[in-house]
C-alpha positions as CSV (number, residue, x, y, z in Angstrom):
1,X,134.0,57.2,90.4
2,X,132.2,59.6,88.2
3,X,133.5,63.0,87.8
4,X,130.8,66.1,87.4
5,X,132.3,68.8,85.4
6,X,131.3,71.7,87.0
7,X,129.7,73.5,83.8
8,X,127.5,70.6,83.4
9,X,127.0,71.1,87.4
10,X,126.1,74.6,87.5
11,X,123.9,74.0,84.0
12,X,121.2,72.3,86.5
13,X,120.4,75.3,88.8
14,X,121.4,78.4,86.4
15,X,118.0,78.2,84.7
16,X,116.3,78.4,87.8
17,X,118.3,81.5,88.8
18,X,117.0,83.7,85.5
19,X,113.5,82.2,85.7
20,X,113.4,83.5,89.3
21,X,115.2,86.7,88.6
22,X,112.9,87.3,85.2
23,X,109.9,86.0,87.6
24,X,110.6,89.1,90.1
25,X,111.4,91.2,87.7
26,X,108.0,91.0,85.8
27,X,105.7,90.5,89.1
28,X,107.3,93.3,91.4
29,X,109.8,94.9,89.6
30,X,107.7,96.2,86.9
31,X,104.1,95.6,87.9
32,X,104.8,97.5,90.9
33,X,107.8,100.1,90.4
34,X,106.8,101.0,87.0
35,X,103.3,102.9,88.0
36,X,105.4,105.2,90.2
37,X,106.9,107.0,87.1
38,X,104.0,106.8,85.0
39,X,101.4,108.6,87.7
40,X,102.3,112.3,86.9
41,X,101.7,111.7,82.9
42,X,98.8,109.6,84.0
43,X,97.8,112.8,86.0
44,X,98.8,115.2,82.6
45,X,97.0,113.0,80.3
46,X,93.8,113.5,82.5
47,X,93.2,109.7,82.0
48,X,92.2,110.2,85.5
49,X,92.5,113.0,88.5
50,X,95.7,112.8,90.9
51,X,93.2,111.0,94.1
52,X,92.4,108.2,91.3
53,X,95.9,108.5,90.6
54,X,97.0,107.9,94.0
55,X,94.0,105.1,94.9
56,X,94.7,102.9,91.7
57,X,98.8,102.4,92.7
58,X,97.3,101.5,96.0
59,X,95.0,98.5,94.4
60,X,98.4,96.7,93.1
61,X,99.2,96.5,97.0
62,X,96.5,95.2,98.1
63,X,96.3,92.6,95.4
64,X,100.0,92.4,96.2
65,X,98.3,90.8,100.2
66,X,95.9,88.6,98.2
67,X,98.3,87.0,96.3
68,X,100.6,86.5,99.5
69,X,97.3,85.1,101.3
70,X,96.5,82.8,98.5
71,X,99.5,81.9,97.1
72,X,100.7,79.0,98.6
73,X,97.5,77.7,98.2
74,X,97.4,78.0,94.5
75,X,100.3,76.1,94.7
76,X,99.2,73.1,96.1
77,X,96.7,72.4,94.0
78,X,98.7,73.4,90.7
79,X,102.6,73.2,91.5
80,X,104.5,76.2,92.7
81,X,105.9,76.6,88.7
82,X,103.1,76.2,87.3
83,X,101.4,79.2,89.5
84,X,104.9,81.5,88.9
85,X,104.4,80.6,85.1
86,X,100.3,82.0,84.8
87,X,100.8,85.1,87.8
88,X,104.1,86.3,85.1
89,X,101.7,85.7,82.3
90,X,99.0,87.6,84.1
91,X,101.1,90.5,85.2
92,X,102.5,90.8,81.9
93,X,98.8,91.3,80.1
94,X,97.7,93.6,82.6
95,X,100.2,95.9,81.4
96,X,98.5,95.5,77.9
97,X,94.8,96.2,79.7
98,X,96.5,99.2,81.6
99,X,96.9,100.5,78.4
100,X,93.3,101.3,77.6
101,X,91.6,103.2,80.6
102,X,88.0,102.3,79.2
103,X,87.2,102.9,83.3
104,X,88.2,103.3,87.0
105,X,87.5,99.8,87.5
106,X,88.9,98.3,84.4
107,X,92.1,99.8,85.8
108,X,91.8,98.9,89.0
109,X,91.0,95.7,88.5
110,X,93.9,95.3,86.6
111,X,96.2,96.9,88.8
112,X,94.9,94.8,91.7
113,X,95.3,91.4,89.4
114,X,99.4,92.6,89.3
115,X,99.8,92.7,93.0
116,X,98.2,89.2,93.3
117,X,100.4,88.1,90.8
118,X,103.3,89.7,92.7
119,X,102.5,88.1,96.0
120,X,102.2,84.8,95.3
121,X,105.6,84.4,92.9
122,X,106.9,86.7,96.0
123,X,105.6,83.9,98.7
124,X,106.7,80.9,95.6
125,X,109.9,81.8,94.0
126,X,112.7,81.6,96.2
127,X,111.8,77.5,97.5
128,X,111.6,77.0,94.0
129,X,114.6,78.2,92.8
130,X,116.4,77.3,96.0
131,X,115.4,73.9,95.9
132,X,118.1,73.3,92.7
133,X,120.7,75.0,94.1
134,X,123.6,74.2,96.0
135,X,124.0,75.1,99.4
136,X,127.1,77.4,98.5
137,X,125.3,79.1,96.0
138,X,121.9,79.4,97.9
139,X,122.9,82.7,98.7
140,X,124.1,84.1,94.6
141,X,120.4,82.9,94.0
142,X,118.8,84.6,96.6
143,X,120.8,88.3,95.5
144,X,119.8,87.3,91.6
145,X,115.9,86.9,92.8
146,X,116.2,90.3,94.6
147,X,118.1,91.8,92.2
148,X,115.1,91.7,89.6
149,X,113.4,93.8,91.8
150,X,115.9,96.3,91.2
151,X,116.6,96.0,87.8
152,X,112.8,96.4,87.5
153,X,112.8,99.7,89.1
154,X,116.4,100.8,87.0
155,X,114.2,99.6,83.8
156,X,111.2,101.4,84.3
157,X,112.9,104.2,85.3
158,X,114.7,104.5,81.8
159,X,112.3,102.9,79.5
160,X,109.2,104.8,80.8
161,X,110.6,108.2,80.4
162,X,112.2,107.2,76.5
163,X,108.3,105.6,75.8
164,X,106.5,108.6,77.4
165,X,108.3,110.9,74.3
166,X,106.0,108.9,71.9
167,X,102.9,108.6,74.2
168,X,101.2,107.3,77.4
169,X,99.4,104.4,75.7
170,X,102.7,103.3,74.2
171,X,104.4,103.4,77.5
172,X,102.4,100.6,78.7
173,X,102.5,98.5,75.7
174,X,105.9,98.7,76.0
175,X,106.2,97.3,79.4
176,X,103.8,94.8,78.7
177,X,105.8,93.7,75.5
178,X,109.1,93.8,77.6
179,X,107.3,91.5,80.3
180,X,105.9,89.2,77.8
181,X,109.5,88.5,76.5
182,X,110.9,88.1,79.6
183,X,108.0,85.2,80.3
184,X,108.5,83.3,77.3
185,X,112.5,83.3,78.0
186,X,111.6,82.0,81.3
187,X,108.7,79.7,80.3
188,X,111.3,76.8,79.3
189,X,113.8,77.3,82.1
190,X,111.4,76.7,84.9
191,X,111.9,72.3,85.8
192,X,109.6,70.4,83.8
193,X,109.1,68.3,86.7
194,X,108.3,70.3,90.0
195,X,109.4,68.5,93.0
196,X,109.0,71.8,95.5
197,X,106.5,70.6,98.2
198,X,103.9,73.0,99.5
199,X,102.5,72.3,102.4
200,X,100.2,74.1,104.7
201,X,101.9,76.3,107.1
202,X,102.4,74.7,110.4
203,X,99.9,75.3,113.3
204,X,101.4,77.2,116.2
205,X,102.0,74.5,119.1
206,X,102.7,77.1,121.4
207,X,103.3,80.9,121.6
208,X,105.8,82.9,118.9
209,X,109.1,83.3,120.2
210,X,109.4,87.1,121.5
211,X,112.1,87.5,118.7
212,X,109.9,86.2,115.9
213,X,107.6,88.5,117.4
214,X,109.6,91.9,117.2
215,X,110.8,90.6,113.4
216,X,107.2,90.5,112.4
217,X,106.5,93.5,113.6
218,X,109.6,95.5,113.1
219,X,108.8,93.9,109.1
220,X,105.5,94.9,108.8
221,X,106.3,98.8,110.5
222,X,109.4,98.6,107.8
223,X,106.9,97.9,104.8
224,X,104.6,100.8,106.2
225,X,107.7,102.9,106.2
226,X,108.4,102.4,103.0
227,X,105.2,102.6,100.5
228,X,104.5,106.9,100.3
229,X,108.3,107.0,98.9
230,X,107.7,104.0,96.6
231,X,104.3,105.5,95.2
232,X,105.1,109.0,95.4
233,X,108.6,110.0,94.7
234,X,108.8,110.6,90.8
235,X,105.5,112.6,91.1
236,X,107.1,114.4,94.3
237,X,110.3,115.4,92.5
238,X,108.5,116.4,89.2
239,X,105.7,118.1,90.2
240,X,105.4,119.2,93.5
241,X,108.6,120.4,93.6
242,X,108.9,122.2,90.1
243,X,111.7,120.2,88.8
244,X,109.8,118.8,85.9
245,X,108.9,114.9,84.6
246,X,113.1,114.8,83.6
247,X,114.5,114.7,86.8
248,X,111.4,113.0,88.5
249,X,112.3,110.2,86.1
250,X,116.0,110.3,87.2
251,X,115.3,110.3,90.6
252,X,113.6,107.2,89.8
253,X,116.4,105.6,88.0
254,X,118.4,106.6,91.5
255,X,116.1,104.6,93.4
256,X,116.3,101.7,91.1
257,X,120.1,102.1,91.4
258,X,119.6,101.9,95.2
259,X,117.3,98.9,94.7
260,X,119.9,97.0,92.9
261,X,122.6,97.6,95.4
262,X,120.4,97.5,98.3
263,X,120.1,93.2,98.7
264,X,123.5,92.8,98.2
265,X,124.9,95.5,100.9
266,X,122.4,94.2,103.3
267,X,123.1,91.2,103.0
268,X,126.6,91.5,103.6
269,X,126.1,93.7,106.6
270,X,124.3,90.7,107.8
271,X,127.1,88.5,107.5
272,X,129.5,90.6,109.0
273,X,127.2,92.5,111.5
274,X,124.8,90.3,112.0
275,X,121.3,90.7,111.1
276,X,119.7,91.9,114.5
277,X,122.1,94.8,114.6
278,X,122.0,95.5,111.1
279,X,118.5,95.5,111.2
280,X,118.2,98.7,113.4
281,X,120.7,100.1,111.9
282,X,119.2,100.3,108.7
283,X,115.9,101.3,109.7
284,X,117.9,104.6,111.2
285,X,119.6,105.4,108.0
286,X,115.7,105.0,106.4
287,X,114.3,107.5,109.0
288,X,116.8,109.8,108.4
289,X,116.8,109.4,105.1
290,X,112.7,110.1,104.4
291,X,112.8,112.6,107.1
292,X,115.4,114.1,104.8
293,X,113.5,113.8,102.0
294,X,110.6,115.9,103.8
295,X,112.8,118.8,104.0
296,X,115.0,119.5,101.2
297,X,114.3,120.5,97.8
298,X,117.8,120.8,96.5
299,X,118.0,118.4,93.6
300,X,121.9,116.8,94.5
301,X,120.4,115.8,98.1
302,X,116.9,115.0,96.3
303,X,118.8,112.2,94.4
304,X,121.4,111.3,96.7
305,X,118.3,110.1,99.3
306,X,116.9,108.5,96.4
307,X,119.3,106.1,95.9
308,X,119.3,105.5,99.8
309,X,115.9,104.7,99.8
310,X,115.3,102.8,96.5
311,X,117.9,100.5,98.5
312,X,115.6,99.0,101.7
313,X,112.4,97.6,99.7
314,X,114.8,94.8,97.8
315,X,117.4,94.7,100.8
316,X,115.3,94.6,103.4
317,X,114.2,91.2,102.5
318,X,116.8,89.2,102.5
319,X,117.9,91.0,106.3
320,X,114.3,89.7,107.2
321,X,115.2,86.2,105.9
322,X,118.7,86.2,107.6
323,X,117.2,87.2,111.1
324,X,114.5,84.4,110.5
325,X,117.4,81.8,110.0
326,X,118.6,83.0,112.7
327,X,115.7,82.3,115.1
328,X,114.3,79.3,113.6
329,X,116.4,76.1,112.8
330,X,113.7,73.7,111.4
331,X,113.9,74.2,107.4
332,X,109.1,73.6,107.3
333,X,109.4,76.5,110.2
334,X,110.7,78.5,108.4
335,X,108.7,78.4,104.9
336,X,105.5,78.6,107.6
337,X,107.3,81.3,109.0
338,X,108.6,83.1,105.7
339,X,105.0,83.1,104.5
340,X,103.5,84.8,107.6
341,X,106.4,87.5,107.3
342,X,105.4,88.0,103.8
343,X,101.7,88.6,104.9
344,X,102.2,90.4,107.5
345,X,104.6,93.1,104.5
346,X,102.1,92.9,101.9
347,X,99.1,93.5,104.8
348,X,101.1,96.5,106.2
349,X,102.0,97.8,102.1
350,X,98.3,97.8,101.3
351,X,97.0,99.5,104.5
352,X,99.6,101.6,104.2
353,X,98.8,102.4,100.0
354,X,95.0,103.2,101.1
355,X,96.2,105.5,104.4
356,X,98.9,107.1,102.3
357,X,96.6,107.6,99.8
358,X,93.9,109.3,101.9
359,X,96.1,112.0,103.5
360,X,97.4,112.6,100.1
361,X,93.7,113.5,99.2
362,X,92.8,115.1,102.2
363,X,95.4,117.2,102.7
364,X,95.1,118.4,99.3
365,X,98.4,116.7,97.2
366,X,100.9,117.3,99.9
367,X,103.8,114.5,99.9
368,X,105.8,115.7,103.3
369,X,102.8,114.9,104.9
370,X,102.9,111.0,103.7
371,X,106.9,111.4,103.9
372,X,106.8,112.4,107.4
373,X,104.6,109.4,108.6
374,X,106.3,107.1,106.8
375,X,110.0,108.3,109.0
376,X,107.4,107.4,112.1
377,X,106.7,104.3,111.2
378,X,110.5,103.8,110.8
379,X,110.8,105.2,114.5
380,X,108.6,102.8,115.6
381,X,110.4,99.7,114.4
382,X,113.9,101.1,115.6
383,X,111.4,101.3,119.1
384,X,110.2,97.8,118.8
385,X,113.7,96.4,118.2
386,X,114.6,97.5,121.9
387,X,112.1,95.5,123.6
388,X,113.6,92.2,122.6
């Protein structure tokens, strides 16, 4: 009988684990998170007017859906790593690009190319990395792929203020240096040979489950819930408020600290709790929270909320996934599944980015308004949950 020594064990699916954390941590972590500190300075460096300002974060989620819509199918005719490999590589130059505003569209074009690149290693990276790991470990992988999220946001938040000292333009050559490390380190410990199967999402053979039903909803509400905090926060703190680009940034690196924490506390509480309960729950600590946010300008509660709500875009993920176990048994259903859930987020982000966007314009650069719809559409949700 031949003995595996458990180094040698865990040296098969470790590699796999930092690919997928470094493949989050480029693709959403920083293509997405890292715009939210940078818009005030964008703003201050006139590179373009705070409306732009607002519309061009909004492009990254709505590449963010087309990438969710697509990428599975990118997949199947190139391999799931091979796609994760060129949408890092891709979100990584676009930082270089961003770096040169030589127009509105150059930029946006860009920007949208990041999201894309963030939904499909978002729809592709955890059956990848999943696939080589152990069933008792399944779940350490899945906080590690979430956690890059995080650590993206805690990064950004402390690079981009130390880079902003020297200039704008260097900011983002910065990140897009950073990210182009963190792709070649991960280049090599992707499998050479890609055994992950995609297939095409199963046709429904009869109607959704009323409890798959209230998930995808209660999801997509969650993501809509979420986005004017994401996009505006730093430039809430900082400038509407008074309290200068300092503590906007360290508000920022609050919510990363809340990101970070955020997939590992839920996913406990969905252990323990269960993730139906914890699910509601959580969505009425985030409409308290952005309510909260709405009405005080006191910096100790400013960053306090900030870490409470940096924690739900990472952590409500893997409560979604936990749920969806819960409900669906057959391991296909549940990719199908998982990949509607994700389109269904991404569809509800980039609405939301354009809606968001447009009050912010039309009701001349005031955040509460955004914050306040955003506790609504957590209200709904908690709502929606009921009727199951």
């Amino acid at each position: 009988m031949q003995l595996v020594h458990p180094v040698a064990h865990r040296s098969h699916y470790f590699p796999a684990i930092f690919a997928g954390l470094a493949a989050s941590l480029v693709g959403i972590g920083l293509a997405r998170f890292a715009y939210t500190p940078l818009l005030p300075a964008m703003i201050h460096a006139q590179w373009f007017d705070a409306s732009q300002v607002a519309y061009l974060g909004a492009a990254n989620l709505a590449g963010y859906l087309i990438g969710a819509l697509s990428g599975r199918a990118m997949a199947h005719r190139l391999s799931p790593v091979t796609v994760i490999r060129l949408t890092t590589l891709l979100a990584s130059i676009s930082f270089l690009a961003c770096a040169f505003p030589l127009s509105e569209s150059w930029f946006f074009a860009w920007r949208l190319l990041s999201g894309v690149a963030g939904g499909a290693i978002m729809v592709l990276v955890s059956s990848v990395v999943l696939h080589r790991v152990p069933n008792g470990k399944k779940g350490l992988a899945s906080g590690a792929i979430f956690l890059g999220i995080g650590l993206g946001v805690a990064i950004s938040g402390t690079l981009v203020p130390l880079m902003l000292e020297v200039s704008l333009r260097a900011t983002w050559l910065s990140l897009g240096a950073l990210s182009l490390i963190l792709t070649a380190l991960s280049w090599p410990a992707w499998p050479d040979h890609d055994h992950t199967r995609v297939r095409s999402p199963a046709p429904l053979k009869a109607a959704m489950p009323r409890g798959l039903q209230i998930l995808l909803v209660q999801y997509a509400l969650a993501a809509l819930g979420l986005v004017p905090e994401m996009l505006f926060l730093v430039d809430y703190v900082g400038r509407s408020l008074g309290h200068g680009t300092a503590l906007g940034s360290a508000a920022w690196v609050a919510y990363g600290a809340g990101a970070m924490a955020g997939p590992v506390l839920y996913g406990m509480a969905a252990d323990r709790w269960g993730a139906r309960g914890s699910i509601r729950v959580v969505l009425a600590v985030q409409m308290l929270a952005v309510a909260g946010l709405a009405l005080t300008g006191k910096v100790a509660g400013l960053m306090a909320l900030a870490v409470v709500i940096g924690s739900f875009p990472a952590g409500v993920v893997p409560l979604g996934l936990s749920r969806m176990h819960a409900l669906v048994p057959d391991q296909h259903a549940r990719e199908a599944m998982w990949s509607r859930l994700t389109v269904a987020f991404a569809l509800a982000q980039a609405v939301g980015g354009y809606l968001y966007s447009a009050v912010y314009t039309w009701s001349g650069g005031q955040h509460v308004a955004t914050f306040w719809m955003g506790a609504g559409a957590f209200l709904l949700a908690i709502l929606v949950g009921f009727v199951e």
